[in-house]
C-alpha positions as a Markdown table, in Angstrom:
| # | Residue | x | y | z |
|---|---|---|---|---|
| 1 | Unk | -80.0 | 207.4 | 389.8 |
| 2 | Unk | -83.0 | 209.8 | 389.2 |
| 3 | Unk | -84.8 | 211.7 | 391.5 |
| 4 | Unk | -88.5 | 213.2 | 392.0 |
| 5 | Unk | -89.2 | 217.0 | 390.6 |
| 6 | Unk | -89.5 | 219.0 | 394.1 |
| 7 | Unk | -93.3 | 220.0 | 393.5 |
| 8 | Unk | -94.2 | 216.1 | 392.0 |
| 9 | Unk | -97.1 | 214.9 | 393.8 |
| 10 | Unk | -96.7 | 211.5 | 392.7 |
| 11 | Unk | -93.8 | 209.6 | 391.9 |
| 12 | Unk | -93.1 | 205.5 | 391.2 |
| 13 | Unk | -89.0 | 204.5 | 392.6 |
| 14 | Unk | -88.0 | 201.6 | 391.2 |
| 15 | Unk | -84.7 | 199.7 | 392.8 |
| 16 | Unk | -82.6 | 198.2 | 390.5 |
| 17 | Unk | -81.0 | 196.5 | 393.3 |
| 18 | Unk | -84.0 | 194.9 | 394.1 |
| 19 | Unk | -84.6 | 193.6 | 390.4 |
| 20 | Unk | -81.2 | 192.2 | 390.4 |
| 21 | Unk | -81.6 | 190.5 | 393.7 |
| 22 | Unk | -84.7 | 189.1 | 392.5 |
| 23 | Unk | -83.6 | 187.7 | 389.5 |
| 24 | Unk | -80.2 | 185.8 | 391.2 |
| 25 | Unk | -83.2 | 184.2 | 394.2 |
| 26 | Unk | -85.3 | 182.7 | 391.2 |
| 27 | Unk | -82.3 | 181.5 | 388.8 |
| 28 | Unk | -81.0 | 180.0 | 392.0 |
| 29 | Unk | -83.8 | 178.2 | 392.8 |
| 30 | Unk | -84.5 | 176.9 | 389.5 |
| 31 | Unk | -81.2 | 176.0 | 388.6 |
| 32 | Unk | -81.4 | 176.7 | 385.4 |
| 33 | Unk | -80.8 | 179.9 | 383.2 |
| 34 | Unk | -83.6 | 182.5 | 383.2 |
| 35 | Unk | -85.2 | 184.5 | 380.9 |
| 36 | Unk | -86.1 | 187.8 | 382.6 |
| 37 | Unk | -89.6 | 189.2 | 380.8 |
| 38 | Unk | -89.5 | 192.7 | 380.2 |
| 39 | Unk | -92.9 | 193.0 | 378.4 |
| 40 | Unk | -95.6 | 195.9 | 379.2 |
| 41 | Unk | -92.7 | 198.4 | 379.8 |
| 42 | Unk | -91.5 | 195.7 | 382.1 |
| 43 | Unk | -94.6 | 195.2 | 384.1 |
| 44 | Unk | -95.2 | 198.8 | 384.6 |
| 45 | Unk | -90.9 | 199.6 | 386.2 |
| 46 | Unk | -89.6 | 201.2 | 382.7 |
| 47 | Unk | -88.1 | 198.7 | 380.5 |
| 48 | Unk | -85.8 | 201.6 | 378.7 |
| 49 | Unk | -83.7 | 201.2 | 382.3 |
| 50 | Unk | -84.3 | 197.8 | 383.5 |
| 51 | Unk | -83.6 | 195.9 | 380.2 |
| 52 | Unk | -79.6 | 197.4 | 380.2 |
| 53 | Unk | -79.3 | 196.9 | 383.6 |
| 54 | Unk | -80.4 | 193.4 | 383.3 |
| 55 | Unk | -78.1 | 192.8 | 380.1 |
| 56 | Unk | -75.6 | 194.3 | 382.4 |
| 57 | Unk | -76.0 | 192.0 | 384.8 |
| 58 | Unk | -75.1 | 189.1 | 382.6 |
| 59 | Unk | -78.6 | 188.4 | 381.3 |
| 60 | Unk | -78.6 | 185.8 | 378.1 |
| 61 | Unk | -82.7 | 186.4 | 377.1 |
| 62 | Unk | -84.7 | 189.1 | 377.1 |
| 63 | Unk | -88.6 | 188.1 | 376.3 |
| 64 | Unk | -91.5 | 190.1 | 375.7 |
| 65 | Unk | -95.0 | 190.1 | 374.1 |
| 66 | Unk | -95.7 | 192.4 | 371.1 |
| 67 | Unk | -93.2 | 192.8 | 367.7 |
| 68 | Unk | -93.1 | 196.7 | 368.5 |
| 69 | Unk | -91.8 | 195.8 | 372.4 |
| 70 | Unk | -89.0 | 194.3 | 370.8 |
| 71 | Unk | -87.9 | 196.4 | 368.3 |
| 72 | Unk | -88.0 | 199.1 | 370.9 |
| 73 | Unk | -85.0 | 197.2 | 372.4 |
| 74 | Unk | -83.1 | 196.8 | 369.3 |
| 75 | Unk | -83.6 | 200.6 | 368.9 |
| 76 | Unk | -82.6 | 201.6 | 371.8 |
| 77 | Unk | -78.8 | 199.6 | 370.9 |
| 78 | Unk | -80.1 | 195.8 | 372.4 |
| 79 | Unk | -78.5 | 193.0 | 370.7 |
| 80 | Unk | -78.9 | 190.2 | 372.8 |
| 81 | Unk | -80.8 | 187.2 | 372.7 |
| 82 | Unk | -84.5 | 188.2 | 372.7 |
| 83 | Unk | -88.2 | 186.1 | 372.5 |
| 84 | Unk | -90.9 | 188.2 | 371.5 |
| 85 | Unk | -94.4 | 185.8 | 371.4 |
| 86 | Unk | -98.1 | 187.5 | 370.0 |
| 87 | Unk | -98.6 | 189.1 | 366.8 |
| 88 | Unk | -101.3 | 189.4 | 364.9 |
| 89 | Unk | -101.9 | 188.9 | 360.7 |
| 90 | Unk | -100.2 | 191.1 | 358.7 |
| 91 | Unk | -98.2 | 193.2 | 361.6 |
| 92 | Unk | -95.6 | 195.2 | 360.0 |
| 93 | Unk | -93.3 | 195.2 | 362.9 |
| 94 | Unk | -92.9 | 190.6 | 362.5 |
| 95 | Unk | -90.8 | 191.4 | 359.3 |
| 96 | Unk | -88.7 | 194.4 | 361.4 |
| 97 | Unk | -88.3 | 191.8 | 364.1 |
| 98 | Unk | -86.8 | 189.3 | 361.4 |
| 99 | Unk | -84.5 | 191.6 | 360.0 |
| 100 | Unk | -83.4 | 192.8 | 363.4 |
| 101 | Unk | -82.3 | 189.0 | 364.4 |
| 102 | Unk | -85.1 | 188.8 | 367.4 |
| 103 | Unk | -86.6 | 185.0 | 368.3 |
| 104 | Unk | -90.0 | 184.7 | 367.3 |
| 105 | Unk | -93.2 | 182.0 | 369.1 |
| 106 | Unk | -94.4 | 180.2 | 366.2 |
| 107 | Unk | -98.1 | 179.5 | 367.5 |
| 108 | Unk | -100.0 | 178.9 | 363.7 |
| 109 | Unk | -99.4 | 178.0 | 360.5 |
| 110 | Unk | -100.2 | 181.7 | 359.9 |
| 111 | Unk | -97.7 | 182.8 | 361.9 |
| 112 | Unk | -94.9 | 180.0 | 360.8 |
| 113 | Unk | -95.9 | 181.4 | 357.4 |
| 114 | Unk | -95.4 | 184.8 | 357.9 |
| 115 | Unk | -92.1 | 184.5 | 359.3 |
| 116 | Unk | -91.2 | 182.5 | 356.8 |
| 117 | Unk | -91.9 | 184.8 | 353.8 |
| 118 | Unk | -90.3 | 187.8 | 356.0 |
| 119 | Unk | -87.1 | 185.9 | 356.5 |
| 120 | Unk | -87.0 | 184.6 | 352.6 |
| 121 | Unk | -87.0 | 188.1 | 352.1 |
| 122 | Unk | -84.5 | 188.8 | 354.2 |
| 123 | Unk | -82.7 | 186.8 | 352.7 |
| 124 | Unk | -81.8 | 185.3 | 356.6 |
| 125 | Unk | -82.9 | 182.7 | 358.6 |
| 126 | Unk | -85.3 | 182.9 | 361.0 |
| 127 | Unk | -85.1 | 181.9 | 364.7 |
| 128 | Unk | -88.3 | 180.5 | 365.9 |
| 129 | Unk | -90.1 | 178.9 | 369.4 |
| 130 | Unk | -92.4 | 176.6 | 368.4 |
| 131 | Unk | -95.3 | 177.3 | 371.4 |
| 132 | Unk | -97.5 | 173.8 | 372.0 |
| 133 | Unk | -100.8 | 174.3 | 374.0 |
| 134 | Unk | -100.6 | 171.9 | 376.5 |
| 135 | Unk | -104.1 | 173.1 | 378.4 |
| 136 | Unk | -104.0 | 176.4 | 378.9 |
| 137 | Unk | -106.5 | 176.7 | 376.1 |
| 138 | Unk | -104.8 | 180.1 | 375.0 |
| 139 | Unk | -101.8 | 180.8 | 371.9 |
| 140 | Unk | -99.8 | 177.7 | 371.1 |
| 141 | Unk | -100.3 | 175.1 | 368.7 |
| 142 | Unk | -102.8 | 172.4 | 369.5 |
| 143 | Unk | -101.4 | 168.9 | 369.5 |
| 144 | Unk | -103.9 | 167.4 | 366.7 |
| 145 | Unk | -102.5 | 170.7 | 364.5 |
| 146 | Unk | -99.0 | 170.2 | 365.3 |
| 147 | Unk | -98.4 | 167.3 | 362.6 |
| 148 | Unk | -99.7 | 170.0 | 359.9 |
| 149 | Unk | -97.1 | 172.7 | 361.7 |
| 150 | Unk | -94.3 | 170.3 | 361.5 |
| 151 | Unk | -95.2 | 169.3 | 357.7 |
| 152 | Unk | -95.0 | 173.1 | 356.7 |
| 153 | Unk | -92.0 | 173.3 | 359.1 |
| 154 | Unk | -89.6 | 171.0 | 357.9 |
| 155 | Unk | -90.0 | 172.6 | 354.3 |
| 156 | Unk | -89.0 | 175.6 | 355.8 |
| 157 | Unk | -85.9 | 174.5 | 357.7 |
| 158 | Unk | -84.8 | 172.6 | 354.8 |
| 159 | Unk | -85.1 | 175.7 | 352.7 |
| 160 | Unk | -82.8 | 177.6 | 355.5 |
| 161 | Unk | -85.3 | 179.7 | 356.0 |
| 162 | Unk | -86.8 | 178.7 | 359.3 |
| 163 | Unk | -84.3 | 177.9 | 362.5 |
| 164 | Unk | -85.9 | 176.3 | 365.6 |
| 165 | Unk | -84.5 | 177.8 | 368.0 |
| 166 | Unk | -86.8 | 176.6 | 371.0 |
| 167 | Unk | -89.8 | 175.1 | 372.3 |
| 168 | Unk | -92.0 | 176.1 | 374.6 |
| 169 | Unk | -95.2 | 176.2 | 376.6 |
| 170 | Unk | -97.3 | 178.2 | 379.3 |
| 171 | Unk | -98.5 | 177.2 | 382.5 |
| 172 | Unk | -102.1 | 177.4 | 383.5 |
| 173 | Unk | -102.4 | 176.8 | 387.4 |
| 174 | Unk | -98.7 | 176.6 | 388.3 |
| 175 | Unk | -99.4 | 179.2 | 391.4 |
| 176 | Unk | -102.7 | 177.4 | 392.6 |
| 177 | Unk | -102.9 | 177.8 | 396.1 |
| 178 | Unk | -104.3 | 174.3 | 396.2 |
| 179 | Unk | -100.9 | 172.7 | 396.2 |
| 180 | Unk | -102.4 | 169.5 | 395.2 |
| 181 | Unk | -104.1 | 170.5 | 392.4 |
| 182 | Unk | -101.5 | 172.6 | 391.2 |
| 183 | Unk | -98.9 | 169.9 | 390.8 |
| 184 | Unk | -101.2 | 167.7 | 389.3 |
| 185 | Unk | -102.5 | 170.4 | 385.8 |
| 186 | Unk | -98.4 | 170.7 | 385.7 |
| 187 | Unk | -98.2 | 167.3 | 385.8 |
| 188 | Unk | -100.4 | 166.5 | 382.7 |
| 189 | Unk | -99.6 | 169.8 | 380.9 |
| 190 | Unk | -95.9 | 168.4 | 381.0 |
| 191 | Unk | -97.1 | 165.0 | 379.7 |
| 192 | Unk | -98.8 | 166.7 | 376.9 |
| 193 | Unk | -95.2 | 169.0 | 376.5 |
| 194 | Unk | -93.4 | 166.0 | 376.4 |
| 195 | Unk | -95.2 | 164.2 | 373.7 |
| 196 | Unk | -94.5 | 167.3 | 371.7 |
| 197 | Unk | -90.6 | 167.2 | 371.9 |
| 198 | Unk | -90.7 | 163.4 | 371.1 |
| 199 | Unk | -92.8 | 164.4 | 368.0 |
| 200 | Unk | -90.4 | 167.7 | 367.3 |
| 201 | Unk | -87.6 | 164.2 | 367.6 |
| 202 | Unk | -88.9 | 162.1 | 365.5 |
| 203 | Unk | -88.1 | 164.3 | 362.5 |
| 204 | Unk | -84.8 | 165.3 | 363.7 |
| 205 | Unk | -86.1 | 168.5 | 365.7 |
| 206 | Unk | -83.5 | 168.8 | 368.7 |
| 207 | Unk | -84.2 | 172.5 | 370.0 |
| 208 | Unk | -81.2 | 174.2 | 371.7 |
| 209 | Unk | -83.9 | 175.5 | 374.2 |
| 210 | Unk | -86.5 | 174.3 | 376.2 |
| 211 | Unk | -89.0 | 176.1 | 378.4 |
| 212 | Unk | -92.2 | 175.7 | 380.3 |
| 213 | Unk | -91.8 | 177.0 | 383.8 |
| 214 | Unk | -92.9 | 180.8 | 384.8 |
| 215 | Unk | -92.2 | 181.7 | 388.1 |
| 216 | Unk | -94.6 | 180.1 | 389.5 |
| 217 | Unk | -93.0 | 177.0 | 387.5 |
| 218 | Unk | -89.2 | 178.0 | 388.8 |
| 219 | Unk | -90.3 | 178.4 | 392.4 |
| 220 | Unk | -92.6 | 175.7 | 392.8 |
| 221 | Unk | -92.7 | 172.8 | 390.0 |
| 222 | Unk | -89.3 | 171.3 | 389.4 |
| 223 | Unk | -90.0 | 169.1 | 386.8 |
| 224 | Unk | -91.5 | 171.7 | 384.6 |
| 225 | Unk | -87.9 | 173.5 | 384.4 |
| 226 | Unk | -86.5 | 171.8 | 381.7 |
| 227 | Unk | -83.2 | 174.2 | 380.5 |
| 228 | Unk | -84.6 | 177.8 | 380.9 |
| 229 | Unk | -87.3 | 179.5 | 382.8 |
| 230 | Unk | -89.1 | 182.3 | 382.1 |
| 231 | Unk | -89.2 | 185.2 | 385.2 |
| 232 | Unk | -91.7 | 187.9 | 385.2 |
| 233 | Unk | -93.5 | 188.9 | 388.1 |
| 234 | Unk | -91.3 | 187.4 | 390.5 |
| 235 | Unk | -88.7 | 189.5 | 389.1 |
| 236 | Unk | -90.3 | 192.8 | 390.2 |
| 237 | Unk | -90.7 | 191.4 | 393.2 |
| 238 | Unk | -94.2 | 189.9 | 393.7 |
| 239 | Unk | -95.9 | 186.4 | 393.9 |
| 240 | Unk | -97.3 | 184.8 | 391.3 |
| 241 | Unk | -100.3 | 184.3 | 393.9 |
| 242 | Unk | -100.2 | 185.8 | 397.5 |
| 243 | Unk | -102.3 | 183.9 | 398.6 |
| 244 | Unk | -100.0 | 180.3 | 398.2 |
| 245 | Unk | -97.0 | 182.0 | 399.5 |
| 246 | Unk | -95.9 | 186.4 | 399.9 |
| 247 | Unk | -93.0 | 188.2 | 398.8 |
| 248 | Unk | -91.6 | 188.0 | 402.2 |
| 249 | Unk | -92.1 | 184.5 | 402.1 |
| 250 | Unk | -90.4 | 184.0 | 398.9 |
| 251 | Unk | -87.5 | 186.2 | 399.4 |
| 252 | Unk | -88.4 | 188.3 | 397.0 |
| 253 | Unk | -88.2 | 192.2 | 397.5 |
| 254 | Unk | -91.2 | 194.5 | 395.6 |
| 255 | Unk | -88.9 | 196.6 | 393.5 |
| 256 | Unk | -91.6 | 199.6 | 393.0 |
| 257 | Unk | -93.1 | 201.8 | 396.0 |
| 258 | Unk | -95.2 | 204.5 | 394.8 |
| 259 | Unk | -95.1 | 207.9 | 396.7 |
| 260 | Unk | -97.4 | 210.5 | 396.5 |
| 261 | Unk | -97.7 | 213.7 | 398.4 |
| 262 | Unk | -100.9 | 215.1 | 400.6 |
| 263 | Unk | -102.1 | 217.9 | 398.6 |
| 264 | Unk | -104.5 | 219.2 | 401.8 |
| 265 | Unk | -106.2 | 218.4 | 404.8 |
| 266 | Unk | -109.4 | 219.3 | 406.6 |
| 267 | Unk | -112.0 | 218.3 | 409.5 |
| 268 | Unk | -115.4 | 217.2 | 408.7 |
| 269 | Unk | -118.0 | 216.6 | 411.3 |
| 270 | Unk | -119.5 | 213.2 | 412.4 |
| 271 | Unk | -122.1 | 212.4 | 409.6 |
| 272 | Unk | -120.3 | 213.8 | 406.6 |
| 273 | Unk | -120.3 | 211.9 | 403.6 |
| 274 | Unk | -116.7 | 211.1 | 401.8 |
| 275 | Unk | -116.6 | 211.9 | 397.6 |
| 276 | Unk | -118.5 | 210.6 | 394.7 |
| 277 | Unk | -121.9 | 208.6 | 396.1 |
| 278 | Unk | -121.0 | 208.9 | 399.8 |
| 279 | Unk | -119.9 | 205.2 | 400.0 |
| 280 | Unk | -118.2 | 206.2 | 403.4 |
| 281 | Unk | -119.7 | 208.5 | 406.3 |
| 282 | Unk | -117.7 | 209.7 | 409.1 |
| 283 | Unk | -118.6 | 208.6 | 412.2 |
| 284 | Unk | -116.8 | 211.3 | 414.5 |
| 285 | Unk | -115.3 | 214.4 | 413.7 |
| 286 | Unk | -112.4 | 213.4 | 411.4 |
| 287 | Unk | -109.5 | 214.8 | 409.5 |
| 288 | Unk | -109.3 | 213.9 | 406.0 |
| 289 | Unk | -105.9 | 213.7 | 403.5 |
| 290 | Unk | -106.3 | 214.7 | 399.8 |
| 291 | Unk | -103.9 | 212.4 | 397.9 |
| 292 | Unk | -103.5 | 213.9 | 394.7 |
| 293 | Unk | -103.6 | 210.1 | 392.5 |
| 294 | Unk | -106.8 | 208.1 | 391.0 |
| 295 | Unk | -107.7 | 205.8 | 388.6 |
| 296 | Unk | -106.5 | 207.6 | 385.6 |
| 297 | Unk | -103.1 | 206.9 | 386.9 |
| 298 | Unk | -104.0 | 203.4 | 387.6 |
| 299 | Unk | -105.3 | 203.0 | 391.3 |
| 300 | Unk | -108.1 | 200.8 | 390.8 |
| 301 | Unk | -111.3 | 202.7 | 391.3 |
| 302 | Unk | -112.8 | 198.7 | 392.8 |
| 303 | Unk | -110.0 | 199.7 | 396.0 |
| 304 | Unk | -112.5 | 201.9 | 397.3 |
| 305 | Unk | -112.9 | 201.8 | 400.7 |
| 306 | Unk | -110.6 | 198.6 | 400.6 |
| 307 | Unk | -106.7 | 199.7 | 401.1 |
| 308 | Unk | -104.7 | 201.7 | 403.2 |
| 309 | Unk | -101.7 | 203.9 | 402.8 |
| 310 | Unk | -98.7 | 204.6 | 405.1 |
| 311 | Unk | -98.2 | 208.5 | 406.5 |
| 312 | Unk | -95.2 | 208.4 | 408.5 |
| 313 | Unk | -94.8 | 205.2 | 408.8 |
| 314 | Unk | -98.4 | 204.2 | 409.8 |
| 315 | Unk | -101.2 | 202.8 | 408.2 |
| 316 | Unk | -104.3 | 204.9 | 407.6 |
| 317 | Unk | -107.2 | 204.0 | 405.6 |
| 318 | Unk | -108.4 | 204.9 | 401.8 |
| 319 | Unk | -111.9 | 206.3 | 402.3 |
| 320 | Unk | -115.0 | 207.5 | 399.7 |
| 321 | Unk | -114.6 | 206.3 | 396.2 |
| 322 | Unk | -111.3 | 206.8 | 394.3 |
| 323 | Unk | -111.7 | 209.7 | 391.4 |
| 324 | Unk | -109.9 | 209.7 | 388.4 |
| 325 | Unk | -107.5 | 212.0 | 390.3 |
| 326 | Unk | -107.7 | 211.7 | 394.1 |
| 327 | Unk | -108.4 | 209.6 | 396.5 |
| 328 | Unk | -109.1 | 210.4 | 400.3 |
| 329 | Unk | -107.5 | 209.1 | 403.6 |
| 330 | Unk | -108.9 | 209.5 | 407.0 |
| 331 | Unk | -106.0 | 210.7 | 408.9 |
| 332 | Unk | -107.4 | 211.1 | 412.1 |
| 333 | Unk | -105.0 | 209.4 | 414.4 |
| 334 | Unk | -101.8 | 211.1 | 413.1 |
| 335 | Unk | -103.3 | 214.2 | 414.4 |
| 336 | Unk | -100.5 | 217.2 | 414.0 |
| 337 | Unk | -98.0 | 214.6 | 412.7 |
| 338 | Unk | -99.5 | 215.1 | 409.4 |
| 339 | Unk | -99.7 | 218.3 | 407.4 |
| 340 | Unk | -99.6 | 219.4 | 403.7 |
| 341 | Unk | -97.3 | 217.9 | 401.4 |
| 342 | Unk | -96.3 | 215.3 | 403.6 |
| 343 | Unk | -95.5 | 211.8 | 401.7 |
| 344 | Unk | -98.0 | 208.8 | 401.3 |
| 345 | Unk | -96.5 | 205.5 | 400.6 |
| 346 | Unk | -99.6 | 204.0 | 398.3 |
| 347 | Unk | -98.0 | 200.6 | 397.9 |
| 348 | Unk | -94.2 | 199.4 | 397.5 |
| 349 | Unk | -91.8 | 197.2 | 399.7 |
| 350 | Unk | -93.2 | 197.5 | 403.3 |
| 351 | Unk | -90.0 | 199.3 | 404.5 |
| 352 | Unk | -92.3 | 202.5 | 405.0 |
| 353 | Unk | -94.8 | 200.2 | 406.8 |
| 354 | Unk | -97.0 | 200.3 | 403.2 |
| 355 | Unk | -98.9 | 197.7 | 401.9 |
| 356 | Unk | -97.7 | 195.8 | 399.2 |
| 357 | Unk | -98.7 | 196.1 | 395.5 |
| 358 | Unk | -99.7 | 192.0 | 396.5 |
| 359 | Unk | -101.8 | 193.2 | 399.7 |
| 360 | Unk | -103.4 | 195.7 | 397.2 |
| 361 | Unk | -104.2 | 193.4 | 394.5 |
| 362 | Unk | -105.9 | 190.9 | 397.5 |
| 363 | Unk | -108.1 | 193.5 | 398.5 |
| 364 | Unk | -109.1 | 194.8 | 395.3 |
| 365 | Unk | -109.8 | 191.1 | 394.1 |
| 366 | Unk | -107.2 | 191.0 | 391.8 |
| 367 | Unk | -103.6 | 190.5 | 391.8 |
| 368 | Unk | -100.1 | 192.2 | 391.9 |
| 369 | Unk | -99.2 | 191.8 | 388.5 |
| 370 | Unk | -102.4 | 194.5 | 388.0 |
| 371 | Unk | -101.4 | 196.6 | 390.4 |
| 372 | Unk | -98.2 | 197.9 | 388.9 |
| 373 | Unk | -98.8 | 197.2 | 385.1 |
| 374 | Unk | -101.6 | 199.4 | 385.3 |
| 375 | Unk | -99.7 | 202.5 | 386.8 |
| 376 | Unk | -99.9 | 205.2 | 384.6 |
| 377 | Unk | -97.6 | 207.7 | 382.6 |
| 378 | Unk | -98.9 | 210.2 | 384.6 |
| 379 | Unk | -96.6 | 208.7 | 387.6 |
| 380 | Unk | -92.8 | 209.3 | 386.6 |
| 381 | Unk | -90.7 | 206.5 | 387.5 |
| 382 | Unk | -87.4 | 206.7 | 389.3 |
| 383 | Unk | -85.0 | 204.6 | 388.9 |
| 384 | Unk | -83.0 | 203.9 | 392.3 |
């Protein structure tokens, strides 16, 4: 456990405990084993401590987005089973992430290629997911290109230098609110899936793994669940749409609650306007909360005037636009209960009475996932 500098005016805890908890509730609902994604420094909570505490916890697969991501793991003593899924042409880091036995999304014939001539080599074989775009328009092979994939990659596995390991996909509108709709683009993106495996079949392709379901797919869409599932955002705590179902509803618990400190206070009379373009104007004399974060640590300059933050264990509102380093609240009702250095809980679990990263990402127009990826360096995390 690690604990705030005295003097930090900003600080992100992350529980652990909440993480684990998180992850048992979605493999328990799916039924299946779950992958638990740990890209983008996993989703903004430090993936230097939550990848070992999720390998502690009995975790089979790691995933994650970028070659360098995954190598970071291995680095850092990793040696588990681990899916890393975009590169680009000629990244170094594909022929590290050969040589350091991590799984590798096949996407292309560029990529199957690549990986190929990296693991030849090597002199090792490869371990590959072959990723089929089955609508979400995105990476993945497309099904007319597949027979061309499946050409180059049966020279490959009888060379021993490719090994399918997998076979996946991604799902597009799993977390639709409109329920109807959403079952039926699962629906058809499995139908285009399946087609895949019976094409992966015909040539004597039998995958050990099979995924399509995100968390969206493990919570809501049985039949997309096939032997694995991949976790993300529910892991951390937040829906995959807050506006189908919350956190609460989900039993889920938001593993990160940023705290910052009041850095001063002061009265302004009734007409005063409130930072850059006066976008709010007190209407009454009003005591005003300097909170020493902004948009270069991530709080979304578009939550102007939007949000509120808990002092105390009440709600007061965000007012004036957000600065790259500030922000204001109007903490006019808490009177003498506030003063100087007293904390602000900007978003986390709702045990403070704060909003959640979810509730923030509504009012912003966005989502949750934004919300804590985009927290910045700046904001130390501390792991609970």
């Amino acid at each position: 456990m690690s604990e705030p500098n005295t003097g930090d005016r900003a600080w992100a805890q992350v529980s652990g405990e909440a993480i684990l908890g998180n992850y048992d509730t979605l493999r328990a609902i799916s039924g299946v084993d779950a992958m638990a994604v740990v890209k983008a420094d996993a989703y903004g909570h430090g993936a230097d401590v939550v990848a070992p505490l999720l390998r502690s916890h009995g975790v089979t697969w790691l995933g994650v987005a970028l070659p360098w991501e995954a190598m970071a793991l291995r680095a850092a003593g990793d040696t588990g089973k681990l899916l890393c899924w975009l590169s680009t042409p000629g990244d170094p880091t594909l022929s590290e992430c050969v040589g350091a036995d991590v799984d590798l999304s096949v996407s292309s014939i560029r990529e199957l290629l690549e990986i190929g001539t990296a693991a030849r080599d090597a002199h090792t074989c490869a371990n590959i997911h072959v990723k089929i775009d089955t609508g979400l328009s995105r990476n993945g092979v497309s099904p007319t290109d597949l027979d061309a994939l499946i050409g180059e990659l049966t020279s490959l596995i009888d060379e021993g230098t490719i090994c399918v390991r997998g076979v996946w996909s991604h799902l597009a509108s799993a977390d639709d609110p409109d329920i109807e709709f959403s079952s039926k683009s699962v629906s058809a993106q499995r139908s285009v899936f399946d087609a895949a495996l019976n094409d992966f079949a015909a040539v004597g392709i039998e995958p050990e793994f099979v995924h399509l379901a995100n968390t969206a797919g493990a919570l809501w869409h049985p039949d997309s669940r096939f032997n694995l599932v991949r976790v993300g955002i529910g892991m951390y705590g937040l829906s995959p749409n807050a506006e189908r179902a919350g956190s609460a509803q989900l039993g889920l618990i938001p593993a990160m609650t940023v705290v910052a400190r009041v850095s001063s206070l002061k009265k302004v009379s009734a007409g005063a306007g409130v930072s850059y373009s006066h976008t709010w104007i007190a209407k009454r004399e009003t005591q005003l909360g300097l909170v020493p974060v902004g948009y270069a640590d991530g709080i979304p300059r578009n939550a102007s005037n939007r949000v509120a933050v808990a002092i105390g264990g009440k709600i007061v509102s965000q007012v004036g636009t957000i600065a790259m380093d500030q922000f204001v609240v109007d903490c006019t009702a808490l009177g003498a209960e506030v003063s100087s250095g007293a904390q602000v809980y900007v978003f986390g679990s709702g045990a403070h009475g704060e909003w959640t990263a979810d509730q923030w990402g509504l009012a912003c127009g966005s989502l949750g996932y934004e919300i804590v990826t985009r927290l910045g360096a700046r904001i130390p995390r501390v792991h609970l």
